[in-house]
N, CA, C and O of each residue as an XYZ file, in Angstrom:
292
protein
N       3.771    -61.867     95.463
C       5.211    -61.859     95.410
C       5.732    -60.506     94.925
O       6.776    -59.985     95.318
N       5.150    -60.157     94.306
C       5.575    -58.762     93.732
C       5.532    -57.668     94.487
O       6.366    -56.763     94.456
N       4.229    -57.736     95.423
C       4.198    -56.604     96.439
C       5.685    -57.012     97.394
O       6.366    -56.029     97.685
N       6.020    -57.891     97.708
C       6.839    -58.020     98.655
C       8.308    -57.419     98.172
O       9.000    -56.518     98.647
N       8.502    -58.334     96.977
C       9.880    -57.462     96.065
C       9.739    -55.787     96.189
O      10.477    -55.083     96.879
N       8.814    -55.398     95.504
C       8.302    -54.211     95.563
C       8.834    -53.524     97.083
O       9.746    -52.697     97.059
N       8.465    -53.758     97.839
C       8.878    -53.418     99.371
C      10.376    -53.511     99.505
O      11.195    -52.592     99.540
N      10.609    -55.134     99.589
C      12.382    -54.883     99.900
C      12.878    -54.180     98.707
O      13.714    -53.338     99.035
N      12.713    -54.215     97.734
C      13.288    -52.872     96.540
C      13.550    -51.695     96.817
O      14.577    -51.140     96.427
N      12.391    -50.975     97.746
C      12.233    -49.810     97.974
C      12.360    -49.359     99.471
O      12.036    -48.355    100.106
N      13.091    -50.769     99.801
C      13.454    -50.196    101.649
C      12.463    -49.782    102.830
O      12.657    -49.099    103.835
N      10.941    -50.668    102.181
C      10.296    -50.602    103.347
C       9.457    -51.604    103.857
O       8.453    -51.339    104.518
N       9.839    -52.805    103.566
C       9.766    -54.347    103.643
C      10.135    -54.526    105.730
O      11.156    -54.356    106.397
N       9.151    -54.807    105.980
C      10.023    -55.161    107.553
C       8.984    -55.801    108.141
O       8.329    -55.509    109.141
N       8.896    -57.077    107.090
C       8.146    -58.641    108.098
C       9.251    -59.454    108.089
O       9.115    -60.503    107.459
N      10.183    -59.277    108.554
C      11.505    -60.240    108.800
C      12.120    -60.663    107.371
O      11.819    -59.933    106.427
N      12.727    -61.473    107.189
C      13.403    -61.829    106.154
C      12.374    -61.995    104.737
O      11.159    -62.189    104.692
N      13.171    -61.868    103.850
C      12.666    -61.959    102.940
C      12.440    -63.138    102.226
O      13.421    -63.882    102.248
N      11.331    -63.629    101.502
C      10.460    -64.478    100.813
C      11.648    -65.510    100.343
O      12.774    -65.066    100.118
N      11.431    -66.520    100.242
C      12.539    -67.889     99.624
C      12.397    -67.203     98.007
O      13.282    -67.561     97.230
N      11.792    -66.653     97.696
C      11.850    -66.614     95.826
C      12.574    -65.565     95.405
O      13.209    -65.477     94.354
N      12.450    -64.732     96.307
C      13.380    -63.107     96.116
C      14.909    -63.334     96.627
O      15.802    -62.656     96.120
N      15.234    -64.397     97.740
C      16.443    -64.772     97.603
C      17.282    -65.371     96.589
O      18.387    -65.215     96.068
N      15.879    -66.414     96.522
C      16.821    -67.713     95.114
C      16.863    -66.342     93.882
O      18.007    -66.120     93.487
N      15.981    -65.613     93.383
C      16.057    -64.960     92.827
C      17.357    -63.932     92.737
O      17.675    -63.581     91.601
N      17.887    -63.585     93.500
C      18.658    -62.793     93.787
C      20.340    -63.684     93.810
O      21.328    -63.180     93.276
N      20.366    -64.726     94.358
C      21.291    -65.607     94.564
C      21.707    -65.555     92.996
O      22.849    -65.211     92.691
N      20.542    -65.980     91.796
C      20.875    -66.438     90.921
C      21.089    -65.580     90.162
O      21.759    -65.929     89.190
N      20.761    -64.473     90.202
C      21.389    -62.610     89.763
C      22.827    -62.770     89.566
O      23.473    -62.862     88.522
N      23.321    -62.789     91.216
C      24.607    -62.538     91.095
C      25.497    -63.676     91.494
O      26.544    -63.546     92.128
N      25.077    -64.600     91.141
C      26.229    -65.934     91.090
C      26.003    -66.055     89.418
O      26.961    -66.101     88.646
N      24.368    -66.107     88.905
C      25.103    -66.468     87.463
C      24.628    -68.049     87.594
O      24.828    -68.917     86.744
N      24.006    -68.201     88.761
C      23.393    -69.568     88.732
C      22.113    -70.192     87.962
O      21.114    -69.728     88.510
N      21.803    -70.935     87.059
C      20.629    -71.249     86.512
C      19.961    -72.090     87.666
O      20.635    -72.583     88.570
N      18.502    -72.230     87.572
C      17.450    -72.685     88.061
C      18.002    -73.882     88.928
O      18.104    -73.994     90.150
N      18.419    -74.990     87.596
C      18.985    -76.069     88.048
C      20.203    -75.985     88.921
O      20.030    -76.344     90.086
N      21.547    -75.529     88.538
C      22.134    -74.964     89.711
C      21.651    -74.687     91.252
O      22.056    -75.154     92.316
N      20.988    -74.078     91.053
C      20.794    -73.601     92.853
C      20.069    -74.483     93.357
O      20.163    -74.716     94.562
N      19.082    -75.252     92.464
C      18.099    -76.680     93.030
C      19.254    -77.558     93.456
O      19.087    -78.308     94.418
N      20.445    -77.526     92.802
C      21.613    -78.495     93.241
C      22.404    -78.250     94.212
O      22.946    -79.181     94.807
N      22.614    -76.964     94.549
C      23.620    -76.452     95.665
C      22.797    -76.905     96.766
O      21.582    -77.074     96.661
N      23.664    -77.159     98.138
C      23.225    -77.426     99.115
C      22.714    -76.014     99.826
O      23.394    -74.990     99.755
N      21.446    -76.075    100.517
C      20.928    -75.183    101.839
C      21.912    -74.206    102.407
O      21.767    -72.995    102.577
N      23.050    -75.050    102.695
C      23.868    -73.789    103.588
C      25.136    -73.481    102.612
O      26.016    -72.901    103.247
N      25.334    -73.610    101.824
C      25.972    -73.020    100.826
C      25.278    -71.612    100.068
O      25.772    -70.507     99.845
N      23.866    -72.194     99.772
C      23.281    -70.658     99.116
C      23.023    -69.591    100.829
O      23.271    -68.419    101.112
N      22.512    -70.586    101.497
C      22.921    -69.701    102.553
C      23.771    -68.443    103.341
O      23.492    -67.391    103.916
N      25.135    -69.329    102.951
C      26.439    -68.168    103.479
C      26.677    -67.766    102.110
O      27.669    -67.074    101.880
N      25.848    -68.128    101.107
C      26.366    -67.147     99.821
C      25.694    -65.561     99.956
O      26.024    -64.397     99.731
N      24.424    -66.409    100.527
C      23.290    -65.039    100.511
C      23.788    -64.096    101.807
O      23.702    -62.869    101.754
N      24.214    -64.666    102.747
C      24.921    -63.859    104.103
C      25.964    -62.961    103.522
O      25.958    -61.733    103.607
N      27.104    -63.896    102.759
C      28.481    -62.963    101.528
C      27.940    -61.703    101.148
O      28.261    -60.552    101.444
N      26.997    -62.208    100.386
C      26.736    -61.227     99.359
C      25.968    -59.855     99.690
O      25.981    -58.899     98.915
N      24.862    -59.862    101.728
C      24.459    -59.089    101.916
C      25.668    -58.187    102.795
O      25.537    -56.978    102.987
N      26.585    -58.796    103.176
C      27.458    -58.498    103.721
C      28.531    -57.447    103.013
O      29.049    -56.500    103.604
N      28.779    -57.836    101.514
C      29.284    -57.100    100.302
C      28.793    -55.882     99.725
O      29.315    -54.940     99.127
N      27.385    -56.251    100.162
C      26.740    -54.646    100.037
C      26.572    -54.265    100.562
O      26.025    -53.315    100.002
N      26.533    -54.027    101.834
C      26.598    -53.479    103.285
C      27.903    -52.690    103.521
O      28.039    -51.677    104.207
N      28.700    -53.265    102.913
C      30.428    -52.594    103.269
C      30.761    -51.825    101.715
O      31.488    -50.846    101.541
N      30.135    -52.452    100.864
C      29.923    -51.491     99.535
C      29.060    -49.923     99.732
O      29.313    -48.749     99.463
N      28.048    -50.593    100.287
C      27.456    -49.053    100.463
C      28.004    -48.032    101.596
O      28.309    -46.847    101.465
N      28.024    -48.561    102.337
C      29.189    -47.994    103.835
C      30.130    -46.983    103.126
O      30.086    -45.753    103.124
N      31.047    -47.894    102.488
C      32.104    -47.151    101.965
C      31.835    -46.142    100.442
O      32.837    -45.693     99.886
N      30.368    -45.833     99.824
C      30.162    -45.239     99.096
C      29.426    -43.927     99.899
O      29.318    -42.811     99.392
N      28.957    -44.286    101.221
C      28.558    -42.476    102.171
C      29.719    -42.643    102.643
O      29.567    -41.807    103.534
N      30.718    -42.998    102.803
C      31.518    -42.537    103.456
C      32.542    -41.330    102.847
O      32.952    -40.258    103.292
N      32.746    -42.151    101.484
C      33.496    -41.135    100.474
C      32.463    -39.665     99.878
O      32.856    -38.534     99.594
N      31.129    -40.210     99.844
C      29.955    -38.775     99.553
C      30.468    -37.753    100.825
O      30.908    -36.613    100.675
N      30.336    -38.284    101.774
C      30.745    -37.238    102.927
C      31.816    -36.844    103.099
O      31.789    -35.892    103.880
N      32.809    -37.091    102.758
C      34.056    -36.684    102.157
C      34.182    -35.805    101.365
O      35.015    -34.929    101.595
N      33.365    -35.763    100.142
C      33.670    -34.879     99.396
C      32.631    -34.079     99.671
O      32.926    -32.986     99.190
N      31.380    -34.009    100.276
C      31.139    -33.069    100.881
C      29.822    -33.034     99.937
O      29.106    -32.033     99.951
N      29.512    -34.172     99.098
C      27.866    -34.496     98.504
C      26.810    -34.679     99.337
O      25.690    -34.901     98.876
């Protein structure tokens, strides 16, 4: 498990999606969800949370080269 984190960490992970433990893991980062929590949420709820949230950093980072290139970093 660690090699795999290790990989998507460092942006060179590319056996398709990533591991169920590095999601729940991650889900529960940034929701703030305990263990029990996310065992309780339904499938497609952590689902389109985890879609939200890659989606949030995708347009987060977008818009952080966008302004570097702007100022000319």
């Amino acid at each position: 498990m660690l090699w795999a984190a290790e990989s998507i960490y460092d942006g060179t992970w590319s056996s398709g999606p990533p591991p169920d433990e590095v999601v729940d893991f991650e889900l529960m980062l940034a929701t703030g969800w305990t263990w029990q929590e996310l065992q309780e949420t339904p499938w497609y709820v952590r689902r389109y949370t985890w879609d939200l949230m890659l989606t949030r950093r995708q347009a987060e980072q977008d818009a952080q080269e966008r302004a570097s290139r702007r100022s000319g970093a």
